[in-house]
Each structure stands twice: as structure tokens, then as C-alpha cells.
C-alpha positions in Angstrom: -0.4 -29.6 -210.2 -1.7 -25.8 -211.1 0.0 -23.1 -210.0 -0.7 -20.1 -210.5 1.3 -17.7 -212.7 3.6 -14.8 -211.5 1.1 -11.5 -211.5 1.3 -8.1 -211.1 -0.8 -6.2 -209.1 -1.4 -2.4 -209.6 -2.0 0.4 -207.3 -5.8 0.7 -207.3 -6.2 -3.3 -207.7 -7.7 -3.7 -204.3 -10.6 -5.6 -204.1 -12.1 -6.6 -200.7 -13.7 -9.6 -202.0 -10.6 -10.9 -202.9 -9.1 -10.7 -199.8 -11.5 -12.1 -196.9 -13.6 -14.5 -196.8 -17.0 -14.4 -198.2 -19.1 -14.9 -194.5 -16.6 -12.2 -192.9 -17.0 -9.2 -195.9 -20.3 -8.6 -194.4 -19.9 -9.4 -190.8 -19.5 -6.8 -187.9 -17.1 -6.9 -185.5 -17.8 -7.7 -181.9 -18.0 -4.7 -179.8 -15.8 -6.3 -177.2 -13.3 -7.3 -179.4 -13.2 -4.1 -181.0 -12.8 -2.3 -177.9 -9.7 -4.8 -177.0 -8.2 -4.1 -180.6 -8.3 -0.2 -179.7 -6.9 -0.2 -176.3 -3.9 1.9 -175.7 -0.8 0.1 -174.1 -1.2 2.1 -170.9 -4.1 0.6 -170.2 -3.5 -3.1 -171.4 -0.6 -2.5 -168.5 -2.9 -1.6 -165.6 -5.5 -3.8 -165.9 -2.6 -6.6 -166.7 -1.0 -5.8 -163.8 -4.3 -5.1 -161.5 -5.4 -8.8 -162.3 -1.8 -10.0 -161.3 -0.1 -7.7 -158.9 3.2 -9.7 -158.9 4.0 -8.0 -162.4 6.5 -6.1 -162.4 4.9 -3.1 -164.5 7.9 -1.5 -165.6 9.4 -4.8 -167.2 5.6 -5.2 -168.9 5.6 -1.7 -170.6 9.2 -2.6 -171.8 8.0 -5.6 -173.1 5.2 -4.6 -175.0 7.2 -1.4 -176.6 9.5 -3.8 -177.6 10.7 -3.4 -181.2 11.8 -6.8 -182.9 15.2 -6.6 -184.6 13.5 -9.9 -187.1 10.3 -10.9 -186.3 7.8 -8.6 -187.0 4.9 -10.4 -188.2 3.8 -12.8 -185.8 1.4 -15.0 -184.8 0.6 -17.1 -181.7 -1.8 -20.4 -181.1 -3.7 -20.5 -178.0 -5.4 -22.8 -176.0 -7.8 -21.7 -173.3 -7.2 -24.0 -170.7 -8.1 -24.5 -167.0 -7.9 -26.9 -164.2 -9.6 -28.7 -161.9 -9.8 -25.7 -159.1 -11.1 -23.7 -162.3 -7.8 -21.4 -162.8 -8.0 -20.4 -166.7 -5.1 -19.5 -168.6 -4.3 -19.0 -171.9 -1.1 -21.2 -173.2 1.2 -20.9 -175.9 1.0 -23.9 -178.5 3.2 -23.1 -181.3 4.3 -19.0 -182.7 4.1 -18.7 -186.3 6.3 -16.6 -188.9 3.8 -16.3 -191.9 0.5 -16.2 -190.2 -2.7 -15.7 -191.8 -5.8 -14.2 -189.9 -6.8 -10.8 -192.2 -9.3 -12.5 -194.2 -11.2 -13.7 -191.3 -11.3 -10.3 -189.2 -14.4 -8.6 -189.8 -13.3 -4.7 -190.5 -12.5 -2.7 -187.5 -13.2 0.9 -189.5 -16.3 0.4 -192.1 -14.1 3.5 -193.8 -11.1 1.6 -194.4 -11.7 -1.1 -196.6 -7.9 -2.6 -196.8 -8.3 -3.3 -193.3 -5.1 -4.8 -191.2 -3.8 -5.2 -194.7 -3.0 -1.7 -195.1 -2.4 -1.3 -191.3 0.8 -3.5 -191.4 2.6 -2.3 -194.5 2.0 1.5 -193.2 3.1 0.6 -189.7 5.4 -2.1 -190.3 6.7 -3.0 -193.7 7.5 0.2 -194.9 9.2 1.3 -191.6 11.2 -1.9 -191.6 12.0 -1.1 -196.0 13.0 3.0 -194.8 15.2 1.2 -192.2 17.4 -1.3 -194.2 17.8 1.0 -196.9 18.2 -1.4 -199.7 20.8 -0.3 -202.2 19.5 -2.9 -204.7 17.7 -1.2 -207.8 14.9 -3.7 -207.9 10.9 -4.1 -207.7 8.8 -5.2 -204.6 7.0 -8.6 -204.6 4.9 -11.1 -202.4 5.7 -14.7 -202.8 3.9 -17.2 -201.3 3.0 -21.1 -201.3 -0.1 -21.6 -199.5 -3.1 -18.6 -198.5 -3.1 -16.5 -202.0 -6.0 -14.6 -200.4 -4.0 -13.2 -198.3 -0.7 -13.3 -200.2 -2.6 -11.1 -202.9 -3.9 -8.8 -199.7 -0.6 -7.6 -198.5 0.6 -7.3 -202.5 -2.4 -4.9 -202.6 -2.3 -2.6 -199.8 1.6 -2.5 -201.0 0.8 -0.9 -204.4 -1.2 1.4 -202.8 1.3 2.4 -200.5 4.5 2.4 -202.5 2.7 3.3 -205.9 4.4 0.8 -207.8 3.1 -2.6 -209.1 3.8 -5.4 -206.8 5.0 -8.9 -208.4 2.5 -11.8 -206.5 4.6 -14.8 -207.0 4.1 -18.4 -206.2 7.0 -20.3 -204.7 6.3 -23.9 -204.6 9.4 -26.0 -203.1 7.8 -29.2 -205.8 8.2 -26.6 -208.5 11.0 -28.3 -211.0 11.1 -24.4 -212.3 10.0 -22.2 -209.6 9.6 -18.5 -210.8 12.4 -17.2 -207.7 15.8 -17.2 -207.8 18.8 -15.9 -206.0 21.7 -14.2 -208.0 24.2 -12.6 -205.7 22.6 -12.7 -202.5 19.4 -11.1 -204.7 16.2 -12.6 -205.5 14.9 -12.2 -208.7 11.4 -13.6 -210.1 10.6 -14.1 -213.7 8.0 -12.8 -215.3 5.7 -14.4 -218.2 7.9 -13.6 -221.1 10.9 -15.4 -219.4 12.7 -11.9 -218.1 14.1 -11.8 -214.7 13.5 -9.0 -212.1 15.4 -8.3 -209.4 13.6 -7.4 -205.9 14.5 -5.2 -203.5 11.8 -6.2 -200.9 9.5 -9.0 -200.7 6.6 -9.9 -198.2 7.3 -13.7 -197.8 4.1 -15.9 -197.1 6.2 -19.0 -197.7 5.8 -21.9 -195.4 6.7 -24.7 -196.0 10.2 -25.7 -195.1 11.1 -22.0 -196.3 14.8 -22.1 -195.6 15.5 -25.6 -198.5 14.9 -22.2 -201.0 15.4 -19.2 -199.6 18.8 -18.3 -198.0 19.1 -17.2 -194.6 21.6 -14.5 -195.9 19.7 -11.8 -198.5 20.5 -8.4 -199.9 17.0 -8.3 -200.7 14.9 -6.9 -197.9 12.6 -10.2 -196.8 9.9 -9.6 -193.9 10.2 -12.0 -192.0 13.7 -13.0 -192.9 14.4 -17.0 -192.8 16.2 -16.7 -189.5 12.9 -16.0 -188.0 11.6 -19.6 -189.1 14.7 -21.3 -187.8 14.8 -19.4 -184.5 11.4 -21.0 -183.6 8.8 -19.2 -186.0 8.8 -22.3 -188.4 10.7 -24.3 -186.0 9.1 -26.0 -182.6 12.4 -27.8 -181.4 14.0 -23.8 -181.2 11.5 -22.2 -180.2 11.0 -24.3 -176.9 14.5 -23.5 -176.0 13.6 -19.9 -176.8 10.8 -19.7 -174.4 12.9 -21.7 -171.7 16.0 -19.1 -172.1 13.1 -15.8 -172.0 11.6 -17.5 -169.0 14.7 -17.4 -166.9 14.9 -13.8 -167.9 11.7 -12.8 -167.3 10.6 -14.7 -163.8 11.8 -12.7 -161.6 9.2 -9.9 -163.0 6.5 -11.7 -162.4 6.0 -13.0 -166.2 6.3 -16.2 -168.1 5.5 -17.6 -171.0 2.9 -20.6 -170.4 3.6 -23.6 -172.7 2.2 -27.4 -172.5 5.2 -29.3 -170.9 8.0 -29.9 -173.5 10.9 -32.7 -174.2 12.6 -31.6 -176.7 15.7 -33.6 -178.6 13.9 -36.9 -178.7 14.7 -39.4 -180.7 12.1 -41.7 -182.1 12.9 -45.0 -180.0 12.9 -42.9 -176.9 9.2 -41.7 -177.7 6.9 -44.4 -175.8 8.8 -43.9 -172.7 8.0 -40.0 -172.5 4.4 -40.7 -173.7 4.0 -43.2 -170.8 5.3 -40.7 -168.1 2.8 -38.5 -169.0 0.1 -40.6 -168.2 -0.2 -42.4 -171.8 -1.7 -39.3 -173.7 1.3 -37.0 -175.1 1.4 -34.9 -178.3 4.3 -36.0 -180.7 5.6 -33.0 -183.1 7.5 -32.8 -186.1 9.3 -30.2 -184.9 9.6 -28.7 -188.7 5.8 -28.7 -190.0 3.2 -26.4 -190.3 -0.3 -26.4 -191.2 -1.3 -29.0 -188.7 1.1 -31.4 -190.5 3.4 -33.4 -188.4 1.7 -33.3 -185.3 -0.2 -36.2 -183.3 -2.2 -36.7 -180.9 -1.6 -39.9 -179.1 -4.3 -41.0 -176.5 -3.5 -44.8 -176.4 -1.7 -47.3 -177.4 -3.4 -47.9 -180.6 -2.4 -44.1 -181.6 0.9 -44.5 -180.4 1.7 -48.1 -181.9 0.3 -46.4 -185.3 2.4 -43.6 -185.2 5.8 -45.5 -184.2 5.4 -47.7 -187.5 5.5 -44.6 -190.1 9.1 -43.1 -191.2 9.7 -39.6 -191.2 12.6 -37.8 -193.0 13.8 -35.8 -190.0 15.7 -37.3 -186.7 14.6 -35.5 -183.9 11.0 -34.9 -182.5 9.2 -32.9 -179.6 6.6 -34.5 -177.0 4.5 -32.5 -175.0 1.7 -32.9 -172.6 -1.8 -33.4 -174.1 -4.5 -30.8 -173.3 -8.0 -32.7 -174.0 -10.8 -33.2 -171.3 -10.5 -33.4 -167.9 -10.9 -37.6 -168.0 -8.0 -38.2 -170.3 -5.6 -35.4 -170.5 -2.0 -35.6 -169.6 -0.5 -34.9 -166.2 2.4 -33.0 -165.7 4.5 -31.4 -163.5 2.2 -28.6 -162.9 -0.7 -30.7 -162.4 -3.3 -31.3 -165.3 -5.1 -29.0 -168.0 -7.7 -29.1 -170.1 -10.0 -27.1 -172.4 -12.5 -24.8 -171.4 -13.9 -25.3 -175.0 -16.7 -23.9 -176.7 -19.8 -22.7 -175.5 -22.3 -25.5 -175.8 -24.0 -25.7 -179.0 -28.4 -26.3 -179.8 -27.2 -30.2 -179.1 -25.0 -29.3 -175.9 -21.9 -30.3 -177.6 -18.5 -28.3 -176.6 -15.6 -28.5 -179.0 -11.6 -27.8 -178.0 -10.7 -24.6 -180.1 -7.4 -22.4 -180.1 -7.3 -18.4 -180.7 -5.0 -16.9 -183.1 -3.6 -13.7 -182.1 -1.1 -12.0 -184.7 1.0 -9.1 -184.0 3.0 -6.9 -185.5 6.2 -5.1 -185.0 5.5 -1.0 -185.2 7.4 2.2 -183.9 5.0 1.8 -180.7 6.1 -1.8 -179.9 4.2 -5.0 -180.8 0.7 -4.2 -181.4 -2.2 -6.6 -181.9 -2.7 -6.7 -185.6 -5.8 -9.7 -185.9 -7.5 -11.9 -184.1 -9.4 -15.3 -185.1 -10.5 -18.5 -184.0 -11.0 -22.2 -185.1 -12.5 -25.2 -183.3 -11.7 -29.4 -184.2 -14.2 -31.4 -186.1 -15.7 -33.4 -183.4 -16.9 -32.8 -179.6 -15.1 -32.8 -176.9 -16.7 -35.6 -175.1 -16.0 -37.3 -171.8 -15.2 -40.5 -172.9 -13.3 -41.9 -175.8 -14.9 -44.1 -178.1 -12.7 -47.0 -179.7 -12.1 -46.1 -183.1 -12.7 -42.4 -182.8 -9.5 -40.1 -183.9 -8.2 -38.1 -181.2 -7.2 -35.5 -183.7 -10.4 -35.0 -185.0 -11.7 -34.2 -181.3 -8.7 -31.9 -180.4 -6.7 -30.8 -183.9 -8.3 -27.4 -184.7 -6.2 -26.0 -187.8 -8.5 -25.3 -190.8 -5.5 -26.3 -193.5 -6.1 -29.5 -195.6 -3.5 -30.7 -197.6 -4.2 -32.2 -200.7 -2.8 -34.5 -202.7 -0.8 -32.5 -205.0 0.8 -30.6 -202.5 -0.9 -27.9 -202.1 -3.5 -26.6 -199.5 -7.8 -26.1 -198.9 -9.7 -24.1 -196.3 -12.2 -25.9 -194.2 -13.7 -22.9 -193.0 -16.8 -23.9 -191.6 -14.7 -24.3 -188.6 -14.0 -20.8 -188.8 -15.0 -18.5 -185.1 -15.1 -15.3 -186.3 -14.6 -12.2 -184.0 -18.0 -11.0 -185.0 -20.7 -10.2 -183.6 -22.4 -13.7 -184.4 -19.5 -16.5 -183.5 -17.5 -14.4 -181.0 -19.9 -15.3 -177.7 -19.5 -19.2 -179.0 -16.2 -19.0 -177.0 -17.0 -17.3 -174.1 -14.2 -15.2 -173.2 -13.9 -12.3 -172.2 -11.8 -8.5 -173.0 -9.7 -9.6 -170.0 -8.3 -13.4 -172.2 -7.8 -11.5 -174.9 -5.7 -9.5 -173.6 -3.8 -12.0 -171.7 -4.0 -14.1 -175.3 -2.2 -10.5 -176.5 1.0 -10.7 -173.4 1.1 -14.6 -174.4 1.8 -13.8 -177.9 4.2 -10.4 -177.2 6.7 -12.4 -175.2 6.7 -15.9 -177.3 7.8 -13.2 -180.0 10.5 -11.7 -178.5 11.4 -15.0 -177.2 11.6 -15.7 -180.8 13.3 -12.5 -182.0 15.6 -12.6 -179.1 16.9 -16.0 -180.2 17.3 -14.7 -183.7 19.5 -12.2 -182.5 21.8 -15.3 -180.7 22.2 -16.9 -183.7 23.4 -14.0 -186.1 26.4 -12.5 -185.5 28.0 -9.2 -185.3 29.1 -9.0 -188.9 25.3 -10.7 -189.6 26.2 -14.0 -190.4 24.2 -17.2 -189.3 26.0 -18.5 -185.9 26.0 -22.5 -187.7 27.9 -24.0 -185.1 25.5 -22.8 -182.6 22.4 -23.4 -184.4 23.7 -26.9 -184.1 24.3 -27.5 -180.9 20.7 -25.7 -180.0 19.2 -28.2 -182.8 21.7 -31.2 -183.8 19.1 -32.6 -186.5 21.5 -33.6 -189.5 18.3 -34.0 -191.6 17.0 -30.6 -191.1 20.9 -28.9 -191.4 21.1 -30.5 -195.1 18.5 -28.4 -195.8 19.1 -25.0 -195.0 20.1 -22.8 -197.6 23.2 -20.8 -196.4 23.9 -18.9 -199.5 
């Protein structure tokens, strides 16, 4: 395969054409999401709370000036859903701890070209860096294995800010001779004439099964740390248990974070009984993937015979209720969902289609940081036709994986926040900002179980871990040290 080499990226090196896509460089933002973007907490809180008066408010401004210990760069999937008496909510598909969404916000200042790029090293890298206070004499870097447009964003805006080159590193884990090591608890990358460097602080846009090559345990300062991907941010089967625990904390306020219906800790043999209890249309999740990879959506027995003949390397799976159309979605406890979808296109098609909201960890709490959208490949329509994939009506993530390993963009499934695609989902200031509460507690949910698992002298709890996650498959492969 081709990787790219290690670079290094001056102050003064930012480009914006580099950085976002080529349809959002010129786009405006939508007034309305704009406005959102710009809203001071005080007044997400009131209108939060006028819209549901059994919020406590307090507990909500506590929330939302909460400031993550781990996880400070965040992002959360939603699905706008509603029911049959027309009750929309937004719900919670999966939190993510290396989100992308910069290069498909349109600029909320004309003024300030870097964008959220520059936004979150000023408000929360460099914060987080002053914090730690690394005693390791070492250079800054962003490594990365999938989203270099990005990657290469965040390396800019921290030249700029640190006025120092940044080292832009790609971290394959396929790489026989990867460019990152760890010596000592400290990562060092080597450059192009075989030198090593250490690091003192990295941005880590690393995905894919992050923790088989990066230790949970650093002196080098990594945002976000490993433990964030095990405590749910790269891991489903945790981070179920994480909003279950938060839940029962944050009931009796009023809040709660809204979720598909979850069985965790299933084994493969036990899947088909689940699947049928929910009505015969479940989603099955490898609890460990990203990217869209691992998860399936199972609508009859065809999907689910095809799925129970393919081997997987891990032991333990996920099944959760299936939100599709009213005629063939799952039903669960609390009754059944489905997507409001698009706005209907010139050939009155809707599609299913899930928000990304990122946040970030600041002084001021977690603040919205970007905002995007995508939609599946195929209508959402009524009735199922034999032979027609039931991911390609209902799986909305953009990443294609290719065969080497590595990942594509389909981005013509891209819904901007502009002032062209943002009225295609017809939603309004008030969903965004219940999208924004969704994401702010499935985050501290997530921080919160980070916290559990390290201890006082900041070690990782093991024995815990495995009694929240007793995969043997997935244990082999964390890197401790």
C-alpha cells in the first residue's frame, strides 16, 4: 500500500484548501445553524428546560460546564427519530474519540480562516498541554491512520499556535515499520533520515483498534488518551454500560441519555434469539469497529442467516433495536421508532440520515465544536424489496474501506450545514440543540467511566475492565505498557 511519509508542518503552512472539502470552502453557513453554534449556555439551559419542565436546571448547567478529566474531543451519531404519535427525539447511536466533521463545516467567521481547527487547540489542546505539564523534552505531532485532511488541519492550526513545526505522522497498525514508537513510556517518531524524535504531545487521529499500538499508560501527553477508546469512545460494548451507569445518576433530574435498546455480552450462538424478540429486525455490532465496519443491519432471515456464517476475530457482540421505517422497524420495550428522514427530494424520495455533533472539552464546559450530516445510499421506502441491502437503505457513514486497508470519502452523501443542504433535513434550532445535550452527557458518560477504570496512582483498573468487558480476544490486544 502507500502511505504517506512522516511530514513536517510549519507555522504559516495553513492552507484552507487542504483542509475542507472542496463543495464546503465556498459554502455559507446556515443562518440557523450559525445562530445555534453562537448560543451562550444560559440560554441553551432555558430554552432546554422551557421545552421540558421536568429538567432539573441546576443539574443541566452542571452538566454542560462539565470539564472532562479524558475525553475532550468528542463526537456523537444521531438519529432523528419519532414514533407513531409523532414524538421526535434525537438518539444516541455510537460516541466517537477521533471524530472528523471540520472539513465539512462551512466557516462560522469569513475572518478566521482555520476555522474549528484553530478553535480547539486554543480552547482545548493547549489548555489540556499547560495542564499536564510534560516534563519530556520533546516535539509536538499529529498521527493519524485514516482522515489526513483533517489530521494535517489540527497539525496546522498547532504550528500556528505553538510556533514550532508539527510532525504529521501516519500510524498504520498493517505497517511492518510504522514511523511511532514507544521508549519509556515516550513516543517517538522517525523522521526521513532514520532519526528518532521524541514527542511531548501528540493530537491522535488514530482509529482503528488504537490501543494494539499505543499504550494506555504515556508520558507523552496524547489528546484523547487510549483510555478514552476503551471506556466507550472506540468501544460500543463499554460505552453501553457507561450510558446505563450515567442514566441511573442522572434520572432523577429529569435527563437521560436516549439510546436504541441494547444487549450487550452476547455471544454469537445466542444472536438469533435476541434478533427474533425484537420482532426479526435487530442491528448486530462488532462492538470494537469504526467507520461503519462491523455493524449489520439484519431485516430478515436471509440477512441474519448470512451474517451467522462469517467468522469474526472477537467473542462478544452487541444487538440493538433497528430504527428503519415505520413498516419494519424493531419493537422494543419503549414501543417502536423510526426515522423522520430527509426532506423529500425532486423524485419524493426520503433517505434515513444521522447528525454528527462533536464537542469539545474547554475552560467553559463542553462546547459545540462542529456539526455535519450524512444520509444512506438508498430511499427509505415502505416496503422491502427481496434482494435489496438493508444497509444500503439505512447505513449512513461516508467511509469506504478499500482493499489495502486504508479508507475513501463518498461524499456525495455529504449534508452540509449550509445554506444549500441544511433545510434537506428539516430540523430545527431547537434538535440541534437537543442533538448538543445528547452528545454532552454520552461524553461524560464516557469520561466518567474513564475515570472508573484508572486508578488513584493512574494506572488502568485491568481486573475491572474485565469484568465490565470479559472479551479474551479484545484483552490480547491492549497494549498495557
Amino acid at each position: 500500500m502507500n502511505i504517506q511519509p512522516t511530514r513536517v508542518i510549519q507555522p504559516g503552512d495553513f492552507e484552507p484548501s487542504n483542509h475542507w472539502y472542496p463543495k464546503a470552502l465556498n459554502a455559507q453557513i446556515h443562518p440557523m445553524v450559525a445562530y445555534f453554534m453562537n448560543l451562550k449556555p444560559e440560554k441553551v439551559i432555558n430554552r432546554y428546560c422551557h421545552l421540558n419542565p421536568a429538567v432539573n436546571k441546576e443539574k443541566l448547567q452542571e452538566l454542560i460546564l462539565y470539564r472532562p478529566r479524558f475525553f475532550l474531543h468528542a463526537g456523537a451519531d444521531l438519529f432523528h427519530v419519532t414514533n407513531a404519535a409523532g414524538n421526535r427525539k434525537m438518539v444516541v447511536i455510537e460516541t466517537n474519540s477521533s471524530p472528523s466533521g471540520q472539513k465539512s463545516l462551512p466557516l462560522l467567521d469569513d475572518n478566521q480562516e482555520q476555522g474549528g481547527y484553530l478553535r480547539y487547540v486554543e480552547e482545548s489542546f493547549l489548555p489540556y498541554l499547560k495542564a499536564k505539564r510534560p516534563k519530556i523534552k520533546g516535539g509536538l505531532a499529529v498521527i493519524y491512520d485514516k482522515n489526513e485532511m483533517e489530521a494535517s488541519g489540527y497539525a496546522s492550526a498547532m504550528a500556528d499556535v505553538f510556533q514550532e513545526p508539527v510532525y504529521l505522522v501516519p500510524f498504520f497498525r498493517f505497517d511492518e515499520n510504522p514511523p511511532v514508537r514507544f521508549v519509556d513510556h515516550v513516543m517517538e517518531i522517525r523522521l526521513e533520515d532514520e532519526t528518532w524524535v521524541p514527542i511531548r504531545a501528540a493530537f491522535r487521529y488514530v482509529t482503528q483498534r488504537p490501543w494494539n499500538r499505543i499504550p494506555v499508560h504515556t508520558r507523552t501527553v496524547i489528546l484523547n488518551p487510549i483510555i478514552t477508546c476503551l471506556a466507550g469512545g472506540r468501544n460500543k460494548m463499554i460505552a453501553a454500560k457507561a450510558y446505563d451507569l450515567f442514566n441511573a445518576e442522572i434520572r432523577p433530574f429529569g435527563l437521560e441519555i436516549r439510546t436504541p435498546e441494547t444487549i450487550w455480552d452476547v455471544r454469537k450462538n445466542e444472536i438469533p434469539l435476541w434478533v427474533r424478540k425484537m420482532g426479526g429486525q435487530a442491528v448486530i455490532k462488532v462492538p470494537y469497529g469504526n467507520a461503519g465496519q462491523g455493524v449489520y443491519t439484519i431485516v430478515n432471515e436471509k440477512e441474519l442467516d448470512e451474517f451467522m456464517e462469517m467468522d469474526f476475530s472477537y467473542d462478544m457482540f452487541i444487538v440493538q433495536s433497528l430504527i428503519g421505517n415505520y413498516q419494519w422497524s424493531s419493537t422494543g420495550v419503549k414501543g417502536k421508532f423510526f426515522h423522520v428522514g430527509t426532506m423529500p427530494d425532486r423524485r419524493n424520495f426520503s433517505y434515513a440520515a444521522d447528525i454528527r455533533m462533536v464537542v469539545h472539552g474547554t475552560k467553559d464546559g463542553l462546547k459545540p465544536l462542529c456539526v455535519y450530516a450524512r444520509r444512506a445510499r438508498l430511499p427509505l421506502i415502505d416496503e422491502l424489496q427481496e434482494g435489496k441491502s438493508s444497509w444500503d437503505i439505512l447505513g449512513t457513514n461516508l467511509s469506504i474501506k478499500q482493499d489495502d486497508g486504508t479508507f475513501t470519502t463518498d461524499s456525495s452523501r455529504l449534508i452540509m450545514m449550509d445554506r444549500k443542504d441544511f433545510n434537506r433535513l428539516g430540523i430545527s434550532v431547537d434538535d440541534l440543540i437537543e442533538g448538543y445535550i445528547q452528545s454532552v452527557l454520552a461524553t461524560i458518560a464516557i469520561d466518567k467511566m474513564a475515570t472508573t477504570l484508572i486508578n488513584k496512582k493512574g494506572r488502568f483498573k485491568s481486573r475491572l475492565f474485565r469484568s465490565l468487558n470479559d472479551d479474551p480476544s479484545l484483552f490480547e490486544e491492549i497494549k498495557l505498557e
